[in-house]
N, C-alpha and C positions, 0 to 999 in steps of 0.2 A: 515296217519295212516292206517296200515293194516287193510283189512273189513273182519271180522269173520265170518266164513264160517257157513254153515245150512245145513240139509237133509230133503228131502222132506217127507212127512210122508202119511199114508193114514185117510182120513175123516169117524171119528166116527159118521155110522146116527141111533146113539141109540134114540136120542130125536128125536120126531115127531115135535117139531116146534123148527124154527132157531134163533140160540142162535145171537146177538150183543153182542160183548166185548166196554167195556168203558172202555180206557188206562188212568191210575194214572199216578202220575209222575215221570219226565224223569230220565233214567240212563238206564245203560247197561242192564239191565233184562229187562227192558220195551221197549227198542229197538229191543233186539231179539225177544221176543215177538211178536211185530209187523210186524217183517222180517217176521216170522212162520208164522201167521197168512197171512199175505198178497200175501204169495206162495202158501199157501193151500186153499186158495178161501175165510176165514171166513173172515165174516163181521165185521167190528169192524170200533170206532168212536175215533179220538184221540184231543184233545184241547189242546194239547200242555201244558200241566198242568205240574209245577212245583211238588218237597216235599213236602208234606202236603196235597195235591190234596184231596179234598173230595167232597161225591155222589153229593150234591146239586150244584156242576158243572157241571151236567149233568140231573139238574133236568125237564128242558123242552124235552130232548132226552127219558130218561126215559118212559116218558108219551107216545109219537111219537110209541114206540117200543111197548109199550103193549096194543095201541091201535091197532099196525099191529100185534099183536098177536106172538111177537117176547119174549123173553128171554134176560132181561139185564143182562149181565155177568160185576161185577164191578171186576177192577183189582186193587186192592190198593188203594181204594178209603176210606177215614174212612168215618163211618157213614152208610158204607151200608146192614151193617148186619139187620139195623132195619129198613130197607123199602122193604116194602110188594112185592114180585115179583121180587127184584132182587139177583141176584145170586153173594155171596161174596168171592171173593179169595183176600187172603192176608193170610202173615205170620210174620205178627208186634207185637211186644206188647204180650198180653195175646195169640194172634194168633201164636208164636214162635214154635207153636211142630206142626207145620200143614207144609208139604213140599215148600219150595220155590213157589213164583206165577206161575214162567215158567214149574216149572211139573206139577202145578195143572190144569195150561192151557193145557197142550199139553196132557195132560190124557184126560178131556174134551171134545177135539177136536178130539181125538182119531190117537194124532201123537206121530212119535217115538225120541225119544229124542236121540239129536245126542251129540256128546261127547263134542264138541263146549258148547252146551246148558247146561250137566248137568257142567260143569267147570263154565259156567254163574251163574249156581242152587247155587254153591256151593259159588264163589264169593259172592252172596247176604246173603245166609244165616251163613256163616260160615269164609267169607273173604279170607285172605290169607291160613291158617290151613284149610279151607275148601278146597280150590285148592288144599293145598298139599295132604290133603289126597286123594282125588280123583284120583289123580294124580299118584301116588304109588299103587291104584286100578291096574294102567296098568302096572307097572315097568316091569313084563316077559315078556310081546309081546313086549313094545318099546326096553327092553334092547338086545333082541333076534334079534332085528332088527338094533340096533342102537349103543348098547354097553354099558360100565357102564358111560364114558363120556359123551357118544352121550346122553342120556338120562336124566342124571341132568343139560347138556347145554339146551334141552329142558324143561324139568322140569321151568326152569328160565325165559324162552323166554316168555313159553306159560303164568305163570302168568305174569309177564312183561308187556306183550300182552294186557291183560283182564284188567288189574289196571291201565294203558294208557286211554286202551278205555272208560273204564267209567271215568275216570277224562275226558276227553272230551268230553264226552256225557253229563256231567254236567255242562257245559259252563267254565271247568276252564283257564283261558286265563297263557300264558306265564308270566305277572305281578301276577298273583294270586302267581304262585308256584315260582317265587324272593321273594315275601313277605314271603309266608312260610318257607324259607330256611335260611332268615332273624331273621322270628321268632323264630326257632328251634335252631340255634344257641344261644338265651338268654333266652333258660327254664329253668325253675325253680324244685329244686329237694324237694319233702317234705314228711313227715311223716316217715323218714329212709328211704327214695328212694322208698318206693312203690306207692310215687302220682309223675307223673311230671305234669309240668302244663306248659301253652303255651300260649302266648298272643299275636295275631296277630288282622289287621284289619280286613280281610273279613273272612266268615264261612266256606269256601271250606275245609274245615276238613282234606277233603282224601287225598290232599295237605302235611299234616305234620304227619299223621296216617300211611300213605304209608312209609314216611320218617323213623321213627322212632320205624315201628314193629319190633317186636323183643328186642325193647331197652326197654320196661317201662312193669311195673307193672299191672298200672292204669294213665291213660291220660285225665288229663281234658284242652278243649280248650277255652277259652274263647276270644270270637270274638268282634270288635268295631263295629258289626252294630247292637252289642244285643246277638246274638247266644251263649247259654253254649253248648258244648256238651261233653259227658262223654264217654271213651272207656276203659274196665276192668269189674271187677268182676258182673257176672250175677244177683247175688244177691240182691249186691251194687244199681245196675240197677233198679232193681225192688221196692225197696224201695225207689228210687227217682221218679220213676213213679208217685207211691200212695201217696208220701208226696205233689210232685207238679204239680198242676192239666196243664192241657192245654202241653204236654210235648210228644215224639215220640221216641219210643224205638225199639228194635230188636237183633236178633241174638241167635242161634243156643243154645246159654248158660244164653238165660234171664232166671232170676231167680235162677239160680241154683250155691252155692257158689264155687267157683275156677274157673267158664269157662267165657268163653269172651262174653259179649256183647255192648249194647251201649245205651245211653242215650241223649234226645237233648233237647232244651226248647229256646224260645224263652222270653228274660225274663231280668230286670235290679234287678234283686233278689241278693242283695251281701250276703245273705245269703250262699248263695249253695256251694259256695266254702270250707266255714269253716263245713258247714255238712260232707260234704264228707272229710274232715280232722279228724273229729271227728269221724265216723265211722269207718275210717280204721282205728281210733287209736283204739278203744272199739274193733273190731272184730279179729284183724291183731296184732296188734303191744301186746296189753294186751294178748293173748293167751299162 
């Protein structure tokens, strides 16, 4: 797999005492992350923490650092908004209108975001329509350079690129995405085609999300080791939050009706399925 490139930036010394990052879990924004970070000198602690990653995995580090009179900077940690002393960045959930982790870091750190990085920004917060629009930011200088072809063959590469690497960064093995390609093949279409629904074994999502953007409405996956996850209406999103406790969301359009977000839960709730039938029948289909 190609290694996505970085620029070096210069070191913001606004804070008089030195910040520790604590890295949440793994994917492409938290890789780059650590690239930055570990070119530009900052300190930072990683545990190799999966999805879900939260503060009290780092609650003896924690301690260590603000005895050295250090600054814990959590990354995607949930849970760390409410301990005393440490510094929260995330943009999950209720956190969705706050910038991507990796510019809230590199603001922080006082580096400059390189065009690699904001494409990573935009992959986490906004997915593939995030890349694209980004992407079309540049369309005069690449195409001045490049041409009208040369530029949408890029255009393609580079997301390509970015949704590769973080499916890899996510452990997804060559068996995960035969499974996904398997299961995508026997989805299921409901509610007048604005639900599809996908029933594979394992959660690797990105696997059959990747597959089939652009084709669905509203995607719900449900996985054999337990995993729902929901990808469509931000709304939608936000009301499965608040209905089902214990549950992990995001994206650029939580809450807000018609834009993309997503929703996960770990959960043998056979309920969920039929709510979300029910909803887009009541807000979608009755309109």
């Amino acid at each position: 797999m190609e290694e996505l490139p970085i620029m070096s930036g210069e070191q913001n010394p606004k804070n008089d005492k030195k910040d520790t990052y604590l890295i949440g879990g793994s994917d492409l924004e938290m890789h780059q992350i650590k690239k930055r970070l570990k070119r530009s000198g900052q300190e930072y602690i990683d545990k190799d923490l999966k999805w879900g990653a939260k503060i009290d995995d780092y609650k003896d580090e924690i301690k260590k650092i603000l005895e050295d009179e250090k600054i814990p900077v959590a990354v995607e940690l949930s849970g760390a908004d409410k301990v005393e002393g440490v510094v929260d960045i995330d943009h999950h959930g209720e956190k969705s209108h706050r910038p991507a982790a990796i510019s809230q870091v590199m603001d922080r750190a006082g580096l400059k975001m390189s065009f690699i990085d904001e494409l990573v920004a935009a992959n986490d917060s906004a997915y593939i329509p995030g890349m694209e629009t980004k992407i079309e930011e540049h369309r005069k200088d690449f195409e001045a350079r490049i041409g009208l072809d040369g530029f949408e063959r890029l255009k393609n590469k580079l997301i390509n690129l970015i949704r590769a690497k973080d499916r890899q960064i996510q452990g997804i093995t060559k068996e995960h995405e035969e499974q996904a390609e398997a299961a995508v093949k026997q989805l299921e279409n409901s509610c007048g085609g604005l639900l599809t629904i996908v029933r594979m074994l394992h959660s690797k999502t990105a696997t059959v999300a990747d597959r089939l953007f652009g084709k669905y409405k509203n995607l719900i996956i449900i996985s054999g080791d337990g995993e729902i996850n929901f990808y469509g209406d931000g709304k939608l999103c936000k009301d499965l939050q608040t209905k089902f406790e214990g549950s992990w969301s995001g994206g650029s359009g939580f809450g807000k009706e018609g834009e993309n977000a997503y929703w996960g839960i770990n959960s043998d709730k056979s309920d969920i399925l039929e709510y979300i039938k029910k909803y887009i029948d009541a807000n979608f289909l009755q309109k």
